[in-house]
MMTF fields as JSON, N, C-alpha, C and O atoms, coordinates in Angstrom:
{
  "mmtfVersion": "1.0.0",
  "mmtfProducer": "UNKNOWN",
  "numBonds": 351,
  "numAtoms": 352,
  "numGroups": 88,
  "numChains": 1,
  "numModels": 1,
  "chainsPerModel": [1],
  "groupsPerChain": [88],
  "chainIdList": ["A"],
  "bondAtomList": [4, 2, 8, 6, 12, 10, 16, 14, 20, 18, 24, 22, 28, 26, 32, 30, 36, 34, 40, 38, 44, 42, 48, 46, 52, 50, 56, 54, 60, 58, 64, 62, 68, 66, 72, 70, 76, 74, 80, 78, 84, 82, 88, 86, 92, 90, 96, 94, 100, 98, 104, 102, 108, 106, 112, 110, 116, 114, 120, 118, 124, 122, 128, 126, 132, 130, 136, 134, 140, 138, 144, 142, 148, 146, 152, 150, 156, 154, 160, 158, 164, 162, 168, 166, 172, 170, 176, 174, 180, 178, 184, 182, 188, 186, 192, 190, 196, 194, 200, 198, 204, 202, 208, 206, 212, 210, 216, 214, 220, 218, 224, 222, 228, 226, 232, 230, 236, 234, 240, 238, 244, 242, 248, 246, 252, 250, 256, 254, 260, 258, 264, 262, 268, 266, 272, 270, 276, 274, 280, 278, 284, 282, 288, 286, 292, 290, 296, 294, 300, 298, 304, 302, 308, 306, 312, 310, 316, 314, 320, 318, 324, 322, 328, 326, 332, 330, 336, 334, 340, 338, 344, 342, 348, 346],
  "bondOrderList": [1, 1, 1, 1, 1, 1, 1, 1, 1, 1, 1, 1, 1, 1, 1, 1, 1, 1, 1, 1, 1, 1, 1, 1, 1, 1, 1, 1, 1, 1, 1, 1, 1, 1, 1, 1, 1, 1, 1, 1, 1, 1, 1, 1, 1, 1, 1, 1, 1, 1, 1, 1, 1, 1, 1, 1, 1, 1, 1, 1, 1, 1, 1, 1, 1, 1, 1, 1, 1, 1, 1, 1, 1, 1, 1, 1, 1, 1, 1, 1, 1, 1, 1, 1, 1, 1, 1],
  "groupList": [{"groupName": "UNK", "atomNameList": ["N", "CA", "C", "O"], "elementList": ["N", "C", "C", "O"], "formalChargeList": [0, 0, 0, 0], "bondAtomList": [1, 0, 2, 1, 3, 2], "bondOrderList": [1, 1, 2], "singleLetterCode": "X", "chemCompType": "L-PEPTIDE LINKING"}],
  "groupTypeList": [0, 0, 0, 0, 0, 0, 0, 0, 0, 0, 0, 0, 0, 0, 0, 0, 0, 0, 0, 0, 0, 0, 0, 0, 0, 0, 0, 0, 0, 0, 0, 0, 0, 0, 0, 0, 0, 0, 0, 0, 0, 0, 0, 0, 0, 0, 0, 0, 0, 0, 0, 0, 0, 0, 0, 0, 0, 0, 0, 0, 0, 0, 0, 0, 0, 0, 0, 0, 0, 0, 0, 0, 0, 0, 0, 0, 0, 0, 0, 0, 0, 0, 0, 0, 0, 0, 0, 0],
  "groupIdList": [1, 2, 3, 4, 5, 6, 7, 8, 9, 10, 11, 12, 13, 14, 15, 16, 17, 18, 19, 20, 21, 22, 23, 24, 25, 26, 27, 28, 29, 30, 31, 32, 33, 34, 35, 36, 37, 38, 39, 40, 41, 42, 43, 44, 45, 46, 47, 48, 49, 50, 51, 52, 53, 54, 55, 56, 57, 58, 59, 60, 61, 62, 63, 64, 65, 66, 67, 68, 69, 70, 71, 72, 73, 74, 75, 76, 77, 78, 79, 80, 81, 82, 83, 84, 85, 86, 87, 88],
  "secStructList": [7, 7, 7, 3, 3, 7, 7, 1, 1, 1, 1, 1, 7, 3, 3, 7, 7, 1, 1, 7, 1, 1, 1, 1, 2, 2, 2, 2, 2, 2, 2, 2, 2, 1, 7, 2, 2, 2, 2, 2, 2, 2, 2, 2, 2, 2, 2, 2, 2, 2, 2, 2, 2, 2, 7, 7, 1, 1, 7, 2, 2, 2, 2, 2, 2, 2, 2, 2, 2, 2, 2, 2, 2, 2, 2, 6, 7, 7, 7, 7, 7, 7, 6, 6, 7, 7, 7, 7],
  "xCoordList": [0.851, 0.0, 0.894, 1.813, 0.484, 1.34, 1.305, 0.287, 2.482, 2.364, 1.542, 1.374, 1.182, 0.492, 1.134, 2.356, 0.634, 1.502, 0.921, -0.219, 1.232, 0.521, 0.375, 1.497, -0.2, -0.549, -0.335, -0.968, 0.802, 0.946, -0.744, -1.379, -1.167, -1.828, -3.738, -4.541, -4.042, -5.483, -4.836, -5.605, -4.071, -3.631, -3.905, -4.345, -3.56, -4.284, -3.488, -3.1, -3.526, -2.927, -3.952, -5.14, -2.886, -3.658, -2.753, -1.547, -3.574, -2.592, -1.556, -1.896, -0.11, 0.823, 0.876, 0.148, 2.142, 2.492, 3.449, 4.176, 3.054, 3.733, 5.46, 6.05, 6.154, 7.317, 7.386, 6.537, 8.406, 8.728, 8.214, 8.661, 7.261, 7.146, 8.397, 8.427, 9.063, 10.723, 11.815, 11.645, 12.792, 14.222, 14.387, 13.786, 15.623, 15.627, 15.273, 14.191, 15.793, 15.268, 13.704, 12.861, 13.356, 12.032, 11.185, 10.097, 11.551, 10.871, 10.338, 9.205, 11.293, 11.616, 10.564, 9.975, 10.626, 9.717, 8.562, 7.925, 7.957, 6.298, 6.357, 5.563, 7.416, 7.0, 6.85, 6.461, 7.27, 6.988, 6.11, 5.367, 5.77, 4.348, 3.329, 2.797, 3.15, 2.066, 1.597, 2.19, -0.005, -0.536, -1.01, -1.123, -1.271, -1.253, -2.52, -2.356, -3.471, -4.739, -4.371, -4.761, -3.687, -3.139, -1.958, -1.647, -1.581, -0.442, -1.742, -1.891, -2.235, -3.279, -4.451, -5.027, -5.021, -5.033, -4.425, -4.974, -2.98, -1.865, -2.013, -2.323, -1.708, -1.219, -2.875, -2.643, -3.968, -4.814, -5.143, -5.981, -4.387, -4.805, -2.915, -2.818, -1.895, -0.906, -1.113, -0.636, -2.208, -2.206, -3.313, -3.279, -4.156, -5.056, -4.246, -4.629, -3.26, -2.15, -1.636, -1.624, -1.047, 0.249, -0.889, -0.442, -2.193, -3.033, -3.234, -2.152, -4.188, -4.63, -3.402, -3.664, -2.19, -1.354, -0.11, 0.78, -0.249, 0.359, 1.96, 3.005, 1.811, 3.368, 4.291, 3.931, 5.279, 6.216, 7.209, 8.106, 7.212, 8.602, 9.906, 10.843, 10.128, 11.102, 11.916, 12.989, 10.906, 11.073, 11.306, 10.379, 12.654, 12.956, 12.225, 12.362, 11.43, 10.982, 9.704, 9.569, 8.856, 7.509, 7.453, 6.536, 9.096, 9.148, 9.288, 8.982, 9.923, 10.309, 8.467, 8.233, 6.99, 6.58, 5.746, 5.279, 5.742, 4.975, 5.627, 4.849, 7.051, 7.188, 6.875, 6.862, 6.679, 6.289, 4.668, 4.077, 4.237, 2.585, 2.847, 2.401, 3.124, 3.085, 3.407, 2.85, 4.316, 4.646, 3.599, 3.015, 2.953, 1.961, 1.089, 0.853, 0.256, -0.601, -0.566, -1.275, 0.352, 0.62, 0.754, 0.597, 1.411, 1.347, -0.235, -0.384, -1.085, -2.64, -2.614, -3.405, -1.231, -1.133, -2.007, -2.405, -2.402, -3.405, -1.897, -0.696, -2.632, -2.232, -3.02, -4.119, -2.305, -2.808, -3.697, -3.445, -4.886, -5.588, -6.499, -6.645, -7.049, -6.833, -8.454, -9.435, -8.357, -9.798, -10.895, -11.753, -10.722, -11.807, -12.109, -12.391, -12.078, -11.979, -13.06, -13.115, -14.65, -15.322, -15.219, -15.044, -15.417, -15.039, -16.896, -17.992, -16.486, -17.658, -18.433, -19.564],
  "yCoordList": [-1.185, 0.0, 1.245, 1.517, 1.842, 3.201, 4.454, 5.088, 4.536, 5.796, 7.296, 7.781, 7.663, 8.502, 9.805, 9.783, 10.967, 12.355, 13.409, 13.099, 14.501, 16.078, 16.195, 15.774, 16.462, 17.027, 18.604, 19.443, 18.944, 20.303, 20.859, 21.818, 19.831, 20.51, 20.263, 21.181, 19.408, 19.716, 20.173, 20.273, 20.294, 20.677, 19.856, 20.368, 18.548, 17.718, 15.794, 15.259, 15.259, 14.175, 13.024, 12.734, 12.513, 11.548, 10.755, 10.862, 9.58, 8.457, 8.741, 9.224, 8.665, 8.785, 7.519, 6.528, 7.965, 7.008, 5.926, 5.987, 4.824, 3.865, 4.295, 3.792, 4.902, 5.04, 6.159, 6.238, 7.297, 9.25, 8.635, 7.709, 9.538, 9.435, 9.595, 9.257, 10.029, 10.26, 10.433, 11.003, 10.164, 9.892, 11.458, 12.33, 11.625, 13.086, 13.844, 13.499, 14.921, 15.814, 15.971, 15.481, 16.561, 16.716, 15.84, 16.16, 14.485, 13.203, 12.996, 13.214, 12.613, 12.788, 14.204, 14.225, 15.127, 16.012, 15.975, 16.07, 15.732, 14.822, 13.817, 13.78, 12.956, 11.385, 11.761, 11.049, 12.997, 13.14, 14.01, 13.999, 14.835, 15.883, 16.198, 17.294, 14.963, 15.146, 13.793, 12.725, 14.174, 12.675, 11.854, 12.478, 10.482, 9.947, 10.879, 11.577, 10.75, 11.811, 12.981, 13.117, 13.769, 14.799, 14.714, 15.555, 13.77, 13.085, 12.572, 12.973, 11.74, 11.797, 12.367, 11.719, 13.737, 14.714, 15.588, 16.366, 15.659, 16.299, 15.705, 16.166, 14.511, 13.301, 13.824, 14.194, 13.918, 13.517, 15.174, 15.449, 16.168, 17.781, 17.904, 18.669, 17.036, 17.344, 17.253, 17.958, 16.027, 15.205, 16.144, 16.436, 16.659, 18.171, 18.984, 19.506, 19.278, 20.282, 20.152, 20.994, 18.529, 18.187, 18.193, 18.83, 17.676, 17.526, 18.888, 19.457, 19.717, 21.08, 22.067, 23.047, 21.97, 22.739, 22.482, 23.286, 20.835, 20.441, 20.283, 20.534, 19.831, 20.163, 19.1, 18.31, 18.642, 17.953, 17.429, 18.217, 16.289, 15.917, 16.223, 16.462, 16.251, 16.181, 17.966, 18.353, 18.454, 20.001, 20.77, 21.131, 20.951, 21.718, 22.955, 23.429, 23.566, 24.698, 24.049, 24.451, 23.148, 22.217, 21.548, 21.274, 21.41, 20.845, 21.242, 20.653, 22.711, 23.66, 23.938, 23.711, 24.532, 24.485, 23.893, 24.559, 22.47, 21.357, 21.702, 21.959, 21.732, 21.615, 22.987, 22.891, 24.047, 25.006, 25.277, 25.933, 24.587, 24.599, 22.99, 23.042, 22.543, 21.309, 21.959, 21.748, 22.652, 23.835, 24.308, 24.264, 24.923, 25.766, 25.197, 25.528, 23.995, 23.096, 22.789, 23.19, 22.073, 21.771, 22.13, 21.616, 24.166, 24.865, 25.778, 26.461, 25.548, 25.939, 27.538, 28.434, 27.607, 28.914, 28.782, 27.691, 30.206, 30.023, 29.211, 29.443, 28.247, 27.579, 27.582, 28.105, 26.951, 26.928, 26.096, 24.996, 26.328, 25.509, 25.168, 26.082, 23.885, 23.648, 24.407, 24.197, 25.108, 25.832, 25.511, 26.247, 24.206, 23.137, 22.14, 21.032, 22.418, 21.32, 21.695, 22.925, 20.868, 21.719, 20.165, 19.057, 20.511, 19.417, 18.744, 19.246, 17.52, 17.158, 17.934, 17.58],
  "zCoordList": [0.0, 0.0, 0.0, 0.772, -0.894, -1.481, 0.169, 0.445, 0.936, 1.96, 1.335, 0.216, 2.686, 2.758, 2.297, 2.441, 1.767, 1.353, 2.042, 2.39, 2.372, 2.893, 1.26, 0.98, 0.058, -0.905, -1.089, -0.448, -2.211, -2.61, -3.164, -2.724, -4.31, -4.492, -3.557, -3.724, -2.962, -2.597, -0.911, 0.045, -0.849, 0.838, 2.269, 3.298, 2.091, 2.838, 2.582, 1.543, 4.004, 3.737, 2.67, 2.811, 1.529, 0.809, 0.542, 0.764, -0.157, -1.013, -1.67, -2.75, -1.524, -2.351, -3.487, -3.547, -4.468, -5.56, -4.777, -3.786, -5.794, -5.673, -5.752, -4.796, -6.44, -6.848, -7.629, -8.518, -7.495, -8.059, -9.938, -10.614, -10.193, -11.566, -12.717, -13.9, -12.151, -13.182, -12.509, -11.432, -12.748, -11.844, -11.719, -12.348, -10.478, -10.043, -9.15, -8.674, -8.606, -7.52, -7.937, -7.187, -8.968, -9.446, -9.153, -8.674, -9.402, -9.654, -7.915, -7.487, -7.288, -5.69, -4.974, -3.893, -5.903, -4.975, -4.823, -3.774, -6.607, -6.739, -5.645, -4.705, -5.846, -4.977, -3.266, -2.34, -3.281, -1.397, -1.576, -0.595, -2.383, -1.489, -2.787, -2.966, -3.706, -4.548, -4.527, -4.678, -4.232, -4.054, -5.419, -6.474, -5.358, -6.815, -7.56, -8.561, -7.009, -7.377, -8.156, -9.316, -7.608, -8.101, -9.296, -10.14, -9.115, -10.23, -11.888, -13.042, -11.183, -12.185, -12.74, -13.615, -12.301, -12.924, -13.453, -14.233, -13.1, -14.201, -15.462, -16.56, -15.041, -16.765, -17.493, -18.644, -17.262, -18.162, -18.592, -19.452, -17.889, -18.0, -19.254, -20.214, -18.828, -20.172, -21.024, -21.913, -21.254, -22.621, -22.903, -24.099, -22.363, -23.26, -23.76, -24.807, -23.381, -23.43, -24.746, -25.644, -24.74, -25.641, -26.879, -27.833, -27.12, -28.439, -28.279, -28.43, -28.026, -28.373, -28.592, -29.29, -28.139, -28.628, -29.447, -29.724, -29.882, -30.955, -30.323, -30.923, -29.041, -28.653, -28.747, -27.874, -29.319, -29.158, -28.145, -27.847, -27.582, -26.465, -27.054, -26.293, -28.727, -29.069, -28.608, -28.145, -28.982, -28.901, -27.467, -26.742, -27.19, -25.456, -25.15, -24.022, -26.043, -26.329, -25.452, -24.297, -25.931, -25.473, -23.95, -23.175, -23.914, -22.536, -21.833, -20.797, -21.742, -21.08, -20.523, -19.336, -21.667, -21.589, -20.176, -19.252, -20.356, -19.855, -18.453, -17.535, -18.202, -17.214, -15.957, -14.73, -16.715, -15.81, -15.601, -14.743, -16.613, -16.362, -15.077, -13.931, -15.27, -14.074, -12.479, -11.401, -12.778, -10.956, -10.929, -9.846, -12.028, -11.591, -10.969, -9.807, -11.725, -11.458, -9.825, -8.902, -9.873, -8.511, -6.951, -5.844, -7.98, -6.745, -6.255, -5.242, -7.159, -7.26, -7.811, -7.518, -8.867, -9.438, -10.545, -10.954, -11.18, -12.87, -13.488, -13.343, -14.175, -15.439, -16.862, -17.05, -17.74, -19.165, -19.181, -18.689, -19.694, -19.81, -21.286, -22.098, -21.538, -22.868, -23.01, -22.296, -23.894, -24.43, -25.239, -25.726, -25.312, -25.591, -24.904, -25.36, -23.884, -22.735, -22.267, -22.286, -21.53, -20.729, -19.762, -20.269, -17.929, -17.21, -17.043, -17.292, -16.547, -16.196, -15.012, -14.678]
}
């Protein structure tokens, strides 16, 4: 059973991940204070991102991108959001 996290982003102890989504200080910082919940509403709010704005992994320009809308996300700052998106 995946340990518990304080959550950056809903502010509150929850389910953590099984294991840091990507090697690294970065990776390591999600894996201690972002809960899987919150991990998986990132992944399914990038991939709006990466189709509606046509963005490439190959491109550092795109990743640079992704990765500062993800701080934002996380830190409950305005982020980009995809403009054809309406939530349930």
């Amino acid at each position: 059973m995946p340990a518990k996290v304080f959550c950056r982003k809903f502010q509150k102890e929850m389910e953590g991940m099984v294991m840091p989504p990507f090697p690294g200080p970065k990776g390591l910082d999600i894996f201690n204070n972002i809960s899987l919940k919150a991990w998986q509403e990132w992944q399914a709010h990038q991939v709006r991102l990466i189709n509606e704005k046509a963005l490439s992994m190959i491109n550092p320009e795109h990743r640079k991108f992704l990765q500062q809308e993800m701080d934002k996300f996380f830190n409950n700052e305005e982020f980009e959001k995809a403009s054809g998106f309406v939530p349930e």
